[in-house]
Backbone as a ProteinNet text record, in pm:
[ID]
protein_1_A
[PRIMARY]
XXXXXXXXXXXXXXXXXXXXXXXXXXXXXXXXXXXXXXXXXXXXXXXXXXXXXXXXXXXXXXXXXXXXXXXXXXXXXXXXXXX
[TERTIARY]
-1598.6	-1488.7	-1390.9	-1285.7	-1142.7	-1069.1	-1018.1	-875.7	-820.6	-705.1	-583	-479.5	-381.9	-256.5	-219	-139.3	-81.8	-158.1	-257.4	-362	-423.3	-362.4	-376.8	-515.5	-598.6	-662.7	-667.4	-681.8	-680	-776	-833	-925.6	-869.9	-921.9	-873.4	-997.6	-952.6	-1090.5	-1195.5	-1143.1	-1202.2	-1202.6	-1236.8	-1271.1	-1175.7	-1122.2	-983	-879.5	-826	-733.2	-691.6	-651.6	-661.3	-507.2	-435.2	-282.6	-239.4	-197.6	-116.4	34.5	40.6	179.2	270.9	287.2	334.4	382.8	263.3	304.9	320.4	227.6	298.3	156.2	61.7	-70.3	-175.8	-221.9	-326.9	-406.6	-561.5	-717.6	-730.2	-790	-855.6	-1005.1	-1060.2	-1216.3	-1274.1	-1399.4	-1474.2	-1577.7	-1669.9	-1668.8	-1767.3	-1840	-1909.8	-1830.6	-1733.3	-1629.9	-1563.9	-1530	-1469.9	-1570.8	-1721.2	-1834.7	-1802.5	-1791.8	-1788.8	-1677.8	-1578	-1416.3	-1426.6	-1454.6	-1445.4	-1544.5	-1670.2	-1765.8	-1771.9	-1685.1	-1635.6	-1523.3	-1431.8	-1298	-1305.8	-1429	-1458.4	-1550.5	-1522.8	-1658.9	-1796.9	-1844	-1949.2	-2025	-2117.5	-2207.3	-2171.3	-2197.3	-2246	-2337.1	-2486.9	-2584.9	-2585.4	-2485.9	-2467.8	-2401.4	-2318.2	-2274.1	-2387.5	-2469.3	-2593.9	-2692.3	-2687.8	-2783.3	-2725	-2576	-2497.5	-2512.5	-2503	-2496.9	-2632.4	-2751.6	-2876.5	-2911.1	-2863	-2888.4	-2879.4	-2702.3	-2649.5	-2657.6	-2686.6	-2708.7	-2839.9	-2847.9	-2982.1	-2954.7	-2985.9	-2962.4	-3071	-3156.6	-3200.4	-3189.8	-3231.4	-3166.4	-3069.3	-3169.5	-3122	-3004.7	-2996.1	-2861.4	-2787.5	-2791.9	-2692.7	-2600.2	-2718	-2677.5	-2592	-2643.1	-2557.9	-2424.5	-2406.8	-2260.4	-2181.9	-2241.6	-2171.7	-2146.6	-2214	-2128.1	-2057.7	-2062.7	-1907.1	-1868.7	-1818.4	-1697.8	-1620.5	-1739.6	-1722.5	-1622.1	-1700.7	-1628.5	-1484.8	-1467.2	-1405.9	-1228.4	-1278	-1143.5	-1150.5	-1242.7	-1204.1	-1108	-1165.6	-1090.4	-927.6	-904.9	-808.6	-727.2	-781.2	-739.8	-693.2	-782.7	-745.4	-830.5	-979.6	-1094.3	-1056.4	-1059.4	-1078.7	-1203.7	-1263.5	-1407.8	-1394.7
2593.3	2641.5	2526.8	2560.8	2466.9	2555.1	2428.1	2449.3	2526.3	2616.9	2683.5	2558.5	2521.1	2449.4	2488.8	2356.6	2384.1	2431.2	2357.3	2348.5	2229.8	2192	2062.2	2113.5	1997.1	2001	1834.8	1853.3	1708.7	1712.2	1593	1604	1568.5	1583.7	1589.4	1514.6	1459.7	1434.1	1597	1657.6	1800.9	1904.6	1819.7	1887.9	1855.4	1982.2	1976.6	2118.9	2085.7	2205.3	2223.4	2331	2359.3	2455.6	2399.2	2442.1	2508.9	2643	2686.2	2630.8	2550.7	2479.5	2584.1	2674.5	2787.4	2888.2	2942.2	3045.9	2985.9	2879.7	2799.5	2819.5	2933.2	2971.3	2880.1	2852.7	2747.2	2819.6	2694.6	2751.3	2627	2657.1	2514	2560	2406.4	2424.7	2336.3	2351.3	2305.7	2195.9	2064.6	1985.8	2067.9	2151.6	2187	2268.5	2393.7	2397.3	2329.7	2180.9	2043.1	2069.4	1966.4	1944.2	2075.4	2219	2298.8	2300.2	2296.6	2305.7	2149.8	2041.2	1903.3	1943.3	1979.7	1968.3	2067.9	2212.1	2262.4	2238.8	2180.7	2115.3	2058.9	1933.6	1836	1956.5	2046.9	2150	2096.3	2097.5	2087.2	2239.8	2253.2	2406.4	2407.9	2538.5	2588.6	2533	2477.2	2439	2303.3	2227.4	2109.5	2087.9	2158	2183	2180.9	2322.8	2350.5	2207.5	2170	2047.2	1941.4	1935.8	1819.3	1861.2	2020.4	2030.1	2041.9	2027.8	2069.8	1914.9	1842.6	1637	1618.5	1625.9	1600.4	1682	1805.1	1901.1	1957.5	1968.4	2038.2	2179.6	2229.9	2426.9	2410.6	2537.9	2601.2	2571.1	2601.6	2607.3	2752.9	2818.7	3016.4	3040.4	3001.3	2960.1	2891.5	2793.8	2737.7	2794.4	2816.9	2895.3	3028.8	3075.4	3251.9	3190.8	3103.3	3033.9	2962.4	2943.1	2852.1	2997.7	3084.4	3204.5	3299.2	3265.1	3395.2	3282.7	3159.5	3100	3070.2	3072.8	3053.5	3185.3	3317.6	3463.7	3463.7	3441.9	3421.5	3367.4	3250.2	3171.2	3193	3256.9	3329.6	3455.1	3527.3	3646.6	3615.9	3526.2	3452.8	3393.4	3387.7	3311.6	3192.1	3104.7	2968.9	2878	2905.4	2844.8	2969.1	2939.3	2999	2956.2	3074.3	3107.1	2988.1
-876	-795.2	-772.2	-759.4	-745.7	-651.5	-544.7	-467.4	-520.3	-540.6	-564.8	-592.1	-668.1	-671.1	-519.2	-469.2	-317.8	-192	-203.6	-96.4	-24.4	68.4	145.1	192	180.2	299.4	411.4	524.8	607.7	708.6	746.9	823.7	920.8	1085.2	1220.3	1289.2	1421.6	1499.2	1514.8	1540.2	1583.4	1430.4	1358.8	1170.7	1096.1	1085	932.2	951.4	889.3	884.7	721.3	681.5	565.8	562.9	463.4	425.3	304.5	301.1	211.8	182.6	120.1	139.3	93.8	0.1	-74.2	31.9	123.4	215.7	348.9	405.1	545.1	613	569.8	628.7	673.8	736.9	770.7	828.7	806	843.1	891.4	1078.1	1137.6	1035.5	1033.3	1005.2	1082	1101.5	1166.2	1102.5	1153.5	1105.3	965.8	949	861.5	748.4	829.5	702	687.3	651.2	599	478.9	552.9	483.3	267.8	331.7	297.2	141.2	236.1	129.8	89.3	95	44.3	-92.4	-54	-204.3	-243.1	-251.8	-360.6	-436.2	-377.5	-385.2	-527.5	-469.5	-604.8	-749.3	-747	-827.2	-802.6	-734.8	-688.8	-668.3	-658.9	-610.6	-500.8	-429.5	-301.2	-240.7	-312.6	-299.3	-246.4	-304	-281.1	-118.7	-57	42.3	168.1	110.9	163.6	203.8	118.9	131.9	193.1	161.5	295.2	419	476	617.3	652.9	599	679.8	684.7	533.6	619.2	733	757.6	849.1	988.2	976.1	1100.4	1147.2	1261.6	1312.9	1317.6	1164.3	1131.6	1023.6	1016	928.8	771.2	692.3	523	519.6	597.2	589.8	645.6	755.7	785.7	750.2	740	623.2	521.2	456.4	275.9	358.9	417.4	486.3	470.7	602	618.9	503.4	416.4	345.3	244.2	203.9	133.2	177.7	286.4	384.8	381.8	402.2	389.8	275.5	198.5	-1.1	-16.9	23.2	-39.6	61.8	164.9	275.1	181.3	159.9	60.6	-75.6	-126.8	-262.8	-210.4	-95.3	-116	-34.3	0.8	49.7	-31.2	-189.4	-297.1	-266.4	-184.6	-147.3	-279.6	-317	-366.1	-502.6	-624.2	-760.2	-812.4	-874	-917.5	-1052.2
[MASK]
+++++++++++++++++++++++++++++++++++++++++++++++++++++++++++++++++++++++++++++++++++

């Protein structure tokens, strides 16, 4: 998976925010959807994501993986992230 052309993303003390430069649209994220949109960004898996936020966070695997594919389908169907 890859960004869309014209898709900022920036990180904040309080996560990231994420920019349609094209339409003006923005998504706050939170520090895990950063984690999230950064290592698909680079094509990286889903999985790989998965396995950064359960290092770094006190959550589940099951949870995890849930969250990380509603946010995955979330900006596909947003056409922010291309398959």
């Amino acid at each position: 998976m890859k960004l869309r052309k014209g898709i900022a993303v920036t990180t904040t003390e309080y996560g990231g925010v994420l920019l349609d430069e094209k339409s003006g649209s923005y998504w706050q994220l939170n520090d895990t959807s950063v984690i999230v949109v950064e290592t698909l960004a680079t094509g990286r898996a889903p999985e790989a994501a998965v396995d950064r936020i359960v290092a770094e966070f006190d959550v589940e695997r099951a949870e995890a993986e849930s969250d990380v594919a509603e946010l995955t389908r979330r900006l596909v169907e947003a056409k922010i992230l291309r398959p």
